[in-house]
PAZAPA-4460 file (N, C-alpha, C; in steps of 0.05 Angstrom, whole numbers, plus 32768, in hexadecimal, padded with zeros to 4 digits):
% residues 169
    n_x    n_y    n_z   ca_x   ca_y   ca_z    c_x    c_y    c_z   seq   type   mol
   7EF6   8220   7F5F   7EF2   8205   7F69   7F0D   81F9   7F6F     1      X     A
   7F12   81E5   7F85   7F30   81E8   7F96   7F33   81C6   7F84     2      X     A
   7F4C   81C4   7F76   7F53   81AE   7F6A   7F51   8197   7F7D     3      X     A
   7F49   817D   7F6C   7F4A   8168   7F81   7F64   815F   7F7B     4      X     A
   7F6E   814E   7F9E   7F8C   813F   7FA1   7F85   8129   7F90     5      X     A
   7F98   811A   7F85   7FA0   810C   7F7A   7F91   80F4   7F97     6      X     A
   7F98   80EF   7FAC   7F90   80D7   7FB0   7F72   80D7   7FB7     7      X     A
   7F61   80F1   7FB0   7F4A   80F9   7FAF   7F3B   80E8   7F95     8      X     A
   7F51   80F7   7F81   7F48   80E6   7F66   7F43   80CD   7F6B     9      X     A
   7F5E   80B9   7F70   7F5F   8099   7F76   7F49   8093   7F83    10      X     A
   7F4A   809C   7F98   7F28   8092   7FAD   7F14   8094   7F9B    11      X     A
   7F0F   80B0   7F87   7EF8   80A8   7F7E   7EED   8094   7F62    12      X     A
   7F0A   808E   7F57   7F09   8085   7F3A   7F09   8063   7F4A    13      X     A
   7F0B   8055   7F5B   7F0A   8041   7F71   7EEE   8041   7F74    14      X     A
   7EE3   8058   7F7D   7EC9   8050   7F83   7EB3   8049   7F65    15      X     A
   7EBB   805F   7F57   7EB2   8056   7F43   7EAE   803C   7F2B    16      X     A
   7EC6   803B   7F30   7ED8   8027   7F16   7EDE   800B   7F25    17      X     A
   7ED2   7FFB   7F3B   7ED5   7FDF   7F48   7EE8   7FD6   7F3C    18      X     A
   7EF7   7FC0   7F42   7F07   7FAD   7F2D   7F0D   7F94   7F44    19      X     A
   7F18   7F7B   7F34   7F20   7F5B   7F3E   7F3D   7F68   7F47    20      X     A
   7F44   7F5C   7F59   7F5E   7F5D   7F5D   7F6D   7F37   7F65    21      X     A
   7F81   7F42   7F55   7F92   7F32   7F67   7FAF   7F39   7F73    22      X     A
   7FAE   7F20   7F7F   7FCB   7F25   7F91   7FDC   7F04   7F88    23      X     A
   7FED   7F05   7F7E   7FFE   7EF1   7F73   800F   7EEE   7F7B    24      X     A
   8015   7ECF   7F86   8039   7ED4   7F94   8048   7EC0   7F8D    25      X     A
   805B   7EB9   7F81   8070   7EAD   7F72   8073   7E99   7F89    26      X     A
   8079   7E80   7F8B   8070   7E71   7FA9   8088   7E50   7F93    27      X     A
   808E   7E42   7FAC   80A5   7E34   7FAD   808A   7E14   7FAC    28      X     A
   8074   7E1C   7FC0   8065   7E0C   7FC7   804B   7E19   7FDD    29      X     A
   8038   7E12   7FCF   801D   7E19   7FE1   8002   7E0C   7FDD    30      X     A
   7FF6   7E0D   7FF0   7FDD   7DF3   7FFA   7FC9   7DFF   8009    31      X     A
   7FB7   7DFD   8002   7F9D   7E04   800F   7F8F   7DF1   8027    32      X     A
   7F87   7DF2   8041   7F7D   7DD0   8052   7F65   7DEB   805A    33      X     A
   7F4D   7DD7   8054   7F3A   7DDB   8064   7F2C   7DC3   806E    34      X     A
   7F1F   7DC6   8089   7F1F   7DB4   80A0   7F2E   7DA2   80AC    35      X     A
   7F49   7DA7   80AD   7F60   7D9A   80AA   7F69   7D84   809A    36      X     A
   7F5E   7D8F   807E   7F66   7D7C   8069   7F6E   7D8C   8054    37      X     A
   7F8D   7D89   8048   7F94   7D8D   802D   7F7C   7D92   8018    38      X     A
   7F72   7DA5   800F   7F5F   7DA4   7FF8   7F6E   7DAB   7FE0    39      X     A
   7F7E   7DBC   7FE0   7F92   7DB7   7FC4   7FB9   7DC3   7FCC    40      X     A
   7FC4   7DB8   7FC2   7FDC   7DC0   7FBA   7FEE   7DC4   7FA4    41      X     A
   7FFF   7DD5   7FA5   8016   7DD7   7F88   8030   7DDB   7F8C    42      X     A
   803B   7DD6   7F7F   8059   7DD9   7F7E   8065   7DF2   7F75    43      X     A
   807F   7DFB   7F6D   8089   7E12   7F58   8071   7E1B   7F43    44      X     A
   8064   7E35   7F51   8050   7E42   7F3C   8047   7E60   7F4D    45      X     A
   8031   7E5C   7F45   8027   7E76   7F57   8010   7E73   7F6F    46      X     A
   800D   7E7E   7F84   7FFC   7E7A   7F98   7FE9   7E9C   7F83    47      X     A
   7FCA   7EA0   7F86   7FBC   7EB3   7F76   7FA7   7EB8   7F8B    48      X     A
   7FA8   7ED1   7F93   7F8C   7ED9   7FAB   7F7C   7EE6   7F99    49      X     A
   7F65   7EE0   7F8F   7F54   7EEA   7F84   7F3A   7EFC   7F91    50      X     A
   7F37   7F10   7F90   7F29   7F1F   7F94   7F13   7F2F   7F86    51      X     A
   7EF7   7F30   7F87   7EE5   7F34   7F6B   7ECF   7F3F   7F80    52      X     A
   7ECD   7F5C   7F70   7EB3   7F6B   7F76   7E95   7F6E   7F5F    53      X     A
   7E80   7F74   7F6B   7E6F   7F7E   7F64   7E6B   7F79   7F3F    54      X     A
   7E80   7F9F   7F3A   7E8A   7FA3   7F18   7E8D   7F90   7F06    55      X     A
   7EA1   7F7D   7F11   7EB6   7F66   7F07   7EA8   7F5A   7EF1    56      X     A
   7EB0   7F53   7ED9   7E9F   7F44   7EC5   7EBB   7F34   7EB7    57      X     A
   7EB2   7F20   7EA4   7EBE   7F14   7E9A   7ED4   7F21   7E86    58      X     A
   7EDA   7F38   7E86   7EEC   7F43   7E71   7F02   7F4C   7E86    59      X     A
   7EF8   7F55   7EA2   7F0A   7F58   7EB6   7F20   7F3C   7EBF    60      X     A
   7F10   7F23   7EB7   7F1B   7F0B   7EC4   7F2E   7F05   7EB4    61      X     A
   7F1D   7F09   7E93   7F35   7EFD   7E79   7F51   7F14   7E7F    62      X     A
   7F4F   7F27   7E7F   7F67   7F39   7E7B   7F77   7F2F   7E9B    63      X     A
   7F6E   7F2A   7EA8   7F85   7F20   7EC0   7F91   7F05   7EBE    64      X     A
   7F7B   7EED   7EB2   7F86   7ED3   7EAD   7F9A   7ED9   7E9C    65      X     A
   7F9A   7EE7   7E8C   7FB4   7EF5   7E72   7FCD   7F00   7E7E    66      X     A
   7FC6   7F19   7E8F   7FE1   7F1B   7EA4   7FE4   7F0A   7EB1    67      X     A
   7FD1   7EF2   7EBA   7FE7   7EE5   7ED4   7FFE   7ECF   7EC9    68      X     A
   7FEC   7EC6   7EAE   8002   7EB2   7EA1   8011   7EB2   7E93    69      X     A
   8012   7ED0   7E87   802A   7ED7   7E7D   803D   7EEF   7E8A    70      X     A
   8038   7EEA   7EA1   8047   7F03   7EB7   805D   7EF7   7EBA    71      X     A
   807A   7F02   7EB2   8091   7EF6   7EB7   80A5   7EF6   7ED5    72      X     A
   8099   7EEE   7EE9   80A7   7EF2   7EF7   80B5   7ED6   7F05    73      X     A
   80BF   7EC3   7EF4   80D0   7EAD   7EFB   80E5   7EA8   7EEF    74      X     A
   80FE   7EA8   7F02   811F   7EB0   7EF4   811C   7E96   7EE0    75      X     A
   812A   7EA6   7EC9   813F   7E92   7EB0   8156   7E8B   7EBB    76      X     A
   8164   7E85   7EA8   8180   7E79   7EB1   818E   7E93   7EBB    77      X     A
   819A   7EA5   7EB3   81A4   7EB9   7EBA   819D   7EC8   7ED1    78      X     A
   817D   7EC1   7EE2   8180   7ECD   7EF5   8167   7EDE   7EFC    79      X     A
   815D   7EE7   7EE1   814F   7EFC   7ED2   8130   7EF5   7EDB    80      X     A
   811A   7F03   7EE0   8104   7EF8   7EE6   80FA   7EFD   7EC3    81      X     A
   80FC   7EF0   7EB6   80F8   7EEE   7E99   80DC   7ED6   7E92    82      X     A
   80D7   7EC3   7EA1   80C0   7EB3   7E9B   80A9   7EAE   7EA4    83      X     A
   8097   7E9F   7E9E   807A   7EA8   7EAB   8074   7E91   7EAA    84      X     A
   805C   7E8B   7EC7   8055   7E72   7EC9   8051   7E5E   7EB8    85      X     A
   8045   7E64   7EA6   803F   7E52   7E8A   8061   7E49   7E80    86      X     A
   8072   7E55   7E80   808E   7E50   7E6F   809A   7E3B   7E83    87      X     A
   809B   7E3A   7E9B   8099   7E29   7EB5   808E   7E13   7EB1    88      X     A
   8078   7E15   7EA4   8065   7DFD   7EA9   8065   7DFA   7ED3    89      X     A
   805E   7E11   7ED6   8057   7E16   7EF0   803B   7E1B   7F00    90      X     A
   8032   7E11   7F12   8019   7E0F   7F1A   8003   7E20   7F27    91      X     A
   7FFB   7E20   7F2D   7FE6   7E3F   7F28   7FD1   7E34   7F47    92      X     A
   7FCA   7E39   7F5C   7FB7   7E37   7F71   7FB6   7E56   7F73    93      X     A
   7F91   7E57   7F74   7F7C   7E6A   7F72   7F71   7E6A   7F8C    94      X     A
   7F73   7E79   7F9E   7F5C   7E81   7FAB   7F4F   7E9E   7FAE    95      X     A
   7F32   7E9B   7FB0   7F1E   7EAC   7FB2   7F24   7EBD   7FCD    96      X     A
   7F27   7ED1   7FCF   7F31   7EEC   7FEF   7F1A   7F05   7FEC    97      X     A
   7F05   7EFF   7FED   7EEC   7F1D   7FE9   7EFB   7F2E   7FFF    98      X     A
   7F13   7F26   800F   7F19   7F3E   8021   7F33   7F4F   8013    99      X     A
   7F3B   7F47   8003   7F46   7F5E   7FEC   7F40   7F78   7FE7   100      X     A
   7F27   7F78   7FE5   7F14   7F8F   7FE6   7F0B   7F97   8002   101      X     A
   7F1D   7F9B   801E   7F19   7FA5   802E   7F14   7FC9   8034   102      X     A
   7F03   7FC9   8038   7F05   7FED   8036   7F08   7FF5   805D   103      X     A
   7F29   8002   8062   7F2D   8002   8074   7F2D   802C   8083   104      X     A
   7F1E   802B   806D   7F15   804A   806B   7F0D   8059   8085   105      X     A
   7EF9   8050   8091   7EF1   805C   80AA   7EF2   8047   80BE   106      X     A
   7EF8   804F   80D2   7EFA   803C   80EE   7F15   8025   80EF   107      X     A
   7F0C   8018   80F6   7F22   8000   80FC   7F1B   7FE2   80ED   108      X     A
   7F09   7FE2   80F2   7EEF   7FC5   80E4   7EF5   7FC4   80CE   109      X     A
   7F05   7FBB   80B3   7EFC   7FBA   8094   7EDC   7FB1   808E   110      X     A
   7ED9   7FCB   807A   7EC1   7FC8   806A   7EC5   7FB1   8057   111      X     A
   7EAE   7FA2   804C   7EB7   7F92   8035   7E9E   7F8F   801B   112      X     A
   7E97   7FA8   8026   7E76   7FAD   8019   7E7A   7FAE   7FFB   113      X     A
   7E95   7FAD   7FF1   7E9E   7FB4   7FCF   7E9F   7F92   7FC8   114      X     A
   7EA9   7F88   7FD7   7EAA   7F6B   7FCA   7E91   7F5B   7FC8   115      X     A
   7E93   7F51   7FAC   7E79   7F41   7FA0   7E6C   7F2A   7FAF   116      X     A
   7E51   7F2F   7FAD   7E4A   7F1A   7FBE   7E4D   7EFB   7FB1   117      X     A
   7E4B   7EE8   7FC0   7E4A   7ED0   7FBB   7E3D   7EC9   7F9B   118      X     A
   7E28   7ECF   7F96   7E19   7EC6   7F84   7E1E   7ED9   7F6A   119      X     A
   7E32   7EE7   7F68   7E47   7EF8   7F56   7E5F   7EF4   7F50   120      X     A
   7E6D   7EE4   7F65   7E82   7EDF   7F6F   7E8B   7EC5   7F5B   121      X     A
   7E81   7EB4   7F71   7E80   7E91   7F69   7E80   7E91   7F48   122      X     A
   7E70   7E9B   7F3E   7E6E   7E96   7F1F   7E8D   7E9E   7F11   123      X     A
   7E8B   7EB7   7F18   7EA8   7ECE   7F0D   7EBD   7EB7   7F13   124      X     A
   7EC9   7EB1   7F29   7ED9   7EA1   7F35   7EDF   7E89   7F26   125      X     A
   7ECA   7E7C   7F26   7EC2   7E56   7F15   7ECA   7E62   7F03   126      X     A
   7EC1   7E79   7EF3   7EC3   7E7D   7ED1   7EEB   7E82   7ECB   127      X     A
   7EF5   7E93   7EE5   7F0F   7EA4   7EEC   7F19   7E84   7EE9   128      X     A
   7F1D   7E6E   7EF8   7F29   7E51   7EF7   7F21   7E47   7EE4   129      X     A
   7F12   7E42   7EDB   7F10   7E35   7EBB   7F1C   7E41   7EA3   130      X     A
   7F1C   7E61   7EA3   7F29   7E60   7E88   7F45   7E66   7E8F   131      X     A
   7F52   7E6E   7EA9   7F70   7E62   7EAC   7F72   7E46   7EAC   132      X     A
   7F6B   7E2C   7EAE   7F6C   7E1B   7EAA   7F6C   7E17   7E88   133      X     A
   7F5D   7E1B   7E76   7F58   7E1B   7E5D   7F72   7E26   7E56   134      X     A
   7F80   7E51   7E5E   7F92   7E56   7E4D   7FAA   7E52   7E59   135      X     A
   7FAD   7E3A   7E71   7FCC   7E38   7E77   7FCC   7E1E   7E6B   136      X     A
   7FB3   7E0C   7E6D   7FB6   7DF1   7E5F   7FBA   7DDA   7E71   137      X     A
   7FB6   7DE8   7E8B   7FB6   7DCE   7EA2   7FA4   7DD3   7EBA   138      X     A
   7FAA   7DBF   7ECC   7F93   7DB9   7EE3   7F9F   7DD5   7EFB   139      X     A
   7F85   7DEC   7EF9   7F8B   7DF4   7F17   7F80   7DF2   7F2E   140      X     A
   7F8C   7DFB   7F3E   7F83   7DF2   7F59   7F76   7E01   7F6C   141      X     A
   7F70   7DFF   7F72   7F52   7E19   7F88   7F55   7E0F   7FA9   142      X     A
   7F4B   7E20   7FAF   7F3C   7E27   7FC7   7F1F   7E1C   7FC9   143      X     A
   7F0F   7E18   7FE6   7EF5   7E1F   7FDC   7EE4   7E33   7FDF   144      X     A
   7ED9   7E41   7FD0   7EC2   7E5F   7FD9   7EBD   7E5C   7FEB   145      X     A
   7EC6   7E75   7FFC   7EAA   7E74   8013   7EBF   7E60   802C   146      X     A
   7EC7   7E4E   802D   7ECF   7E44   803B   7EF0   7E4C   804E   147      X     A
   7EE9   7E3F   8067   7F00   7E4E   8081   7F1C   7E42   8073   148      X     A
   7F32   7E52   8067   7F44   7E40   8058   7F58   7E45   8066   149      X     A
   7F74   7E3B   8071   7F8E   7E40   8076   7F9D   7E38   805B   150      X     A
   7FAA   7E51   8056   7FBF   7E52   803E   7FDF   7E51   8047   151      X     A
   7FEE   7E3F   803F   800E   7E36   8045   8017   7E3E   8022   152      X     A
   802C   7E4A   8034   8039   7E4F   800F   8055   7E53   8023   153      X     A
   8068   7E4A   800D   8089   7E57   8010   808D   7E6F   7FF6   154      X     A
   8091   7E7F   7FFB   8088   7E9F   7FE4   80A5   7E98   7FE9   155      X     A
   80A9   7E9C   7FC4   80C6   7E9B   7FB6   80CA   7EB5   7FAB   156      X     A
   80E1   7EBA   7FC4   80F2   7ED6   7FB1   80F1   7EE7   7FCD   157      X     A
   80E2   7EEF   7FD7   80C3   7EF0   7FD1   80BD   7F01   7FB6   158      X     A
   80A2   7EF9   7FAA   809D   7EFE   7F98   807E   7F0A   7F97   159      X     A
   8070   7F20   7F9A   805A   7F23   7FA9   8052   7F3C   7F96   160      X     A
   8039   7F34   7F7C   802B   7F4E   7F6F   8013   7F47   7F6F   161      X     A
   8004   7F67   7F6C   7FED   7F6E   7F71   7FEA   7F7A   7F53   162      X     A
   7FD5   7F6D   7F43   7FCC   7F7D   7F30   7FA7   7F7E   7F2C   163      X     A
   7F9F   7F8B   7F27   7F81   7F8E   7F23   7F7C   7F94   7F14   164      X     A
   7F5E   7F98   7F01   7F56   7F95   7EE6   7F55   7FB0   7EE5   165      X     A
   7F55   7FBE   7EED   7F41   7FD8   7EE8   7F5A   7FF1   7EEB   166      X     A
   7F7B   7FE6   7EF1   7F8C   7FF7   7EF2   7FA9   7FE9   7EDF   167      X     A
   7F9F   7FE5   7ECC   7FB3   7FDC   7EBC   7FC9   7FE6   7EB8   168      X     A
   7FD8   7FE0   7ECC   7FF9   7FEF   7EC9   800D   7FDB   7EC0   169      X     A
***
Protein backbone atom coordinates (compact mmCIF):
# COMPACT_ATOMS: atom_id res chain seq x y z
CA UNK A 1 0.00 0.00 0.00
CA UNK A 2 1.81 3.37 -1.50
CA UNK A 3 2.34 5.87 1.60
CA UNK A 4 0.22 8.94 1.67
CA UNK A 5 2.07 12.65 0.99
CA UNK A 6 1.99 14.62 3.71
CA UNK A 7 -0.18 17.31 2.02
CA UNK A 8 -2.50 14.26 1.32
CA UNK A 9 -2.64 13.87 5.08
CA UNK A 10 -3.43 17.82 5.66
CA UNK A 11 -6.33 17.71 3.08
CA UNK A 12 -7.70 14.97 4.80
CA UNK A 13 -7.34 15.75 8.63
CA UNK A 14 -9.13 19.44 7.15
CA UNK A 15 -11.79 17.63 5.92
CA UNK A 16 -12.32 15.83 8.76
CA UNK A 17 -11.39 17.94 11.77
CA UNK A 18 -13.45 21.64 10.59
CA UNK A 19 -12.20 24.47 12.82
CA UNK A 20 -13.02 28.72 13.45
CA UNK A 21 -10.40 30.56 12.08
CA UNK A 22 -9.12 33.66 12.47
CA UNK A 23 -7.14 36.16 10.80
CA UNK A 24 -5.87 39.03 13.21
CA UNK A 25 -4.08 42.11 12.29
CA UNK A 26 -2.30 44.46 14.68
CA UNK A 27 -4.00 47.85 13.07
CA UNK A 28 -3.03 51.65 14.04
CA UNK A 29 -6.91 52.26 13.31
CA UNK A 30 -9.97 50.44 11.68
CA UNK A 31 -13.79 50.96 10.98
CA UNK A 32 -16.35 49.11 9.59
CA UNK A 33 -19.33 51.60 7.23
CA UNK A 34 -22.16 49.86 6.02
CA UNK A 35 -24.58 51.82 3.79
CA UNK A 36 -22.32 54.55 3.88
CA UNK A 37 -22.36 54.91 7.46
CA UNK A 38 -19.61 54.31 10.10
CA UNK A 39 -21.15 51.31 12.09
CA UNK A 40 -18.16 50.88 14.38
CA UNK A 41 -14.62 52.01 14.86
CA UNK A 42 -11.24 51.62 16.95
CA UNK A 43 -8.14 52.92 17.58
CA UNK A 44 -4.54 51.08 18.50
CA UNK A 45 -5.82 47.31 18.92
CA UNK A 46 -6.63 44.65 16.70
CA UNK A 47 -8.83 44.54 13.47
CA UNK A 48 -10.18 40.15 13.96
CA UNK A 49 -11.78 38.32 10.70
CA UNK A 50 -13.68 35.69 12.13
CA UNK A 51 -14.49 32.75 10.40
CA UNK A 52 -16.75 29.66 11.82
CA UNK A 53 -17.79 26.40 10.27
CA UNK A 54 -20.33 23.78 10.68
CA UNK A 55 -17.88 21.67 13.69
CA UNK A 56 -17.16 24.93 15.60
CA UNK A 57 -18.58 24.77 19.22
CA UNK A 58 -18.04 26.80 22.11
CA UNK A 59 -14.72 25.29 23.37
CA UNK A 60 -13.29 26.19 19.83
CA UNK A 61 -14.37 29.99 20.52
CA UNK A 62 -13.09 29.96 24.33
CA UNK A 63 -9.54 28.64 23.35
CA UNK A 64 -9.16 31.50 20.61
CA UNK A 65 -10.70 34.40 22.75
CA UNK A 66 -7.59 33.13 25.06
CA UNK A 67 -5.03 33.36 22.19
CA UNK A 68 -6.24 36.50 20.84
CA UNK A 69 -5.91 38.43 24.14
CA UNK A 70 -3.12 37.28 25.33
CA UNK A 71 -1.16 37.00 21.97
CA UNK A 72 1.83 39.28 22.34
CA UNK A 73 2.37 40.96 19.43
CA UNK A 74 2.61 44.80 20.50
CA UNK A 75 6.22 46.41 20.96
CA UNK A 76 7.37 47.31 24.72
CA UNK A 77 9.64 49.87 25.26
CA UNK A 78 12.66 48.16 23.84
CA UNK A 79 11.15 47.46 20.65
CA UNK A 80 10.22 43.79 21.42
CA UNK A 81 6.68 42.58 20.36
CA UNK A 82 6.39 41.50 24.13
CA UNK A 83 2.56 42.70 24.87
CA UNK A 84 -0.87 41.81 24.14
CA UNK A 85 -3.88 43.63 23.52
CA UNK A 86 -5.20 43.47 26.97
CA UNK A 87 -1.60 44.92 28.48
CA UNK A 88 -2.41 47.92 25.84
CA UNK A 89 -5.61 48.38 27.01
CA UNK A 90 -6.06 48.12 23.23
CA UNK A 91 -9.22 47.66 21.24
CA UNK A 92 -10.50 44.69 19.64
CA UNK A 93 -13.17 45.11 16.25
CA UNK A 94 -14.63 41.63 15.21
CA UNK A 95 -15.87 40.83 12.07
CA UNK A 96 -17.70 37.75 10.87
CA UNK A 97 -15.77 36.51 6.99
CA UNK A 98 -17.70 32.76 6.29
CA UNK A 99 -15.28 33.31 3.19
CA UNK A 100 -12.24 32.19 5.26
CA UNK A 101 -13.34 28.93 4.63
CA UNK A 102 -13.04 29.23 0.87
CA UNK A 103 -12.35 25.91 -0.75
CA UNK A 104 -10.48 26.96 -3.91
CA UNK A 105 -9.88 23.26 -4.71
CA UNK A 106 -11.40 22.70 -8.07
CA UNK A 107 -12.14 25.28 -10.71
CA UNK A 108 -11.78 28.93 -10.29
CA UNK A 109 -15.20 29.82 -8.34
CA UNK A 110 -14.45 29.32 -4.35
CA UNK A 111 -16.47 26.72 -2.72
CA UNK A 112 -17.87 27.90 0.63
CA UNK A 113 -19.97 24.82 1.36
CA UNK A 114 -17.62 24.33 4.82
CA UNK A 115 -18.70 27.52 6.30
CA UNK A 116 -21.56 27.50 8.87
CA UNK A 117 -24.72 28.48 8.01
CA UNK A 118 -26.34 31.52 9.34
CA UNK A 119 -28.41 29.93 12.02
CA UNK A 120 -25.00 28.18 13.41
CA UNK A 121 -23.10 30.98 12.81
CA UNK A 122 -24.88 34.05 14.40
CA UNK A 123 -25.15 32.28 17.74
CA UNK A 124 -21.25 31.03 17.81
CA UNK A 125 -20.27 34.65 16.76
CA UNK A 126 -22.83 36.74 19.48
CA UNK A 127 -21.50 34.04 22.01
CA UNK A 128 -17.42 34.64 20.29
CA UNK A 129 -18.19 38.79 21.23
CA UNK A 130 -19.60 38.46 24.45
CA UNK A 131 -17.22 36.47 26.18
CA UNK A 132 -14.26 38.59 24.62
CA UNK A 133 -16.00 41.41 25.91
CA UNK A 134 -16.42 39.70 29.49
CA UNK A 135 -12.44 38.34 29.39
CA UNK A 136 -10.78 41.60 28.02
CA UNK A 137 -13.21 43.67 30.30
CA UNK A 138 -14.38 46.16 27.70
CA UNK A 139 -16.81 47.28 24.93
CA UNK A 140 -16.12 45.46 21.51
CA UNK A 141 -16.90 46.36 18.39
CA UNK A 142 -18.43 44.38 15.40
CA UNK A 143 -19.46 44.29 12.15
CA UNK A 144 -22.92 43.33 11.12
CA UNK A 145 -23.70 39.42 10.10
CA UNK A 146 -24.63 38.92 6.97
CA UNK A 147 -24.34 42.40 5.95
CA UNK A 148 -22.32 44.24 2.60
CA UNK A 149 -19.38 45.73 4.95
CA UNK A 150 -16.30 47.90 3.68
CA UNK A 151 -13.36 47.41 6.13
CA UNK A 152 -10.53 50.47 6.47
CA UNK A 153 -7.76 49.60 8.72
CA UNK A 154 -4.05 51.09 8.71
CA UNK A 155 -2.24 47.39 9.56
CA UNK A 156 0.70 48.28 11.95
CA UNK A 157 4.00 46.76 11.31
CA UNK A 158 2.30 45.11 9.25
CA UNK A 159 1.26 42.72 11.65
CA UNK A 160 -0.96 39.93 10.08
CA UNK A 161 -1.76 36.12 11.99
CA UNK A 162 -3.82 33.46 11.19
CA UNK A 163 -4.55 31.05 13.92
CA UNK A 164 -7.41 28.37 14.09
CA UNK A 165 -8.86 26.17 16.74
CA UNK A 166 -8.26 22.94 15.48
CA UNK A 167 -4.28 23.50 14.69
CA UNK A 168 -2.88 24.68 17.76
CA UNK A 169 0.60 25.70 17.00
Amino acid sequence: MPKASLREIKRKFKQLFPFMRLVIQRVKSASVTIENAVFSSINTGLMVLVGIEDADDEKDADWLIQKLINLRIFSDTEGKMNLSVKEINGEILVVSQFTLHASTQKGNRPSFIKAARPEKAIPLYENFVKKLKLDLGKEIKTGKFGADMKVELINDGPVTIFIDSKNKE
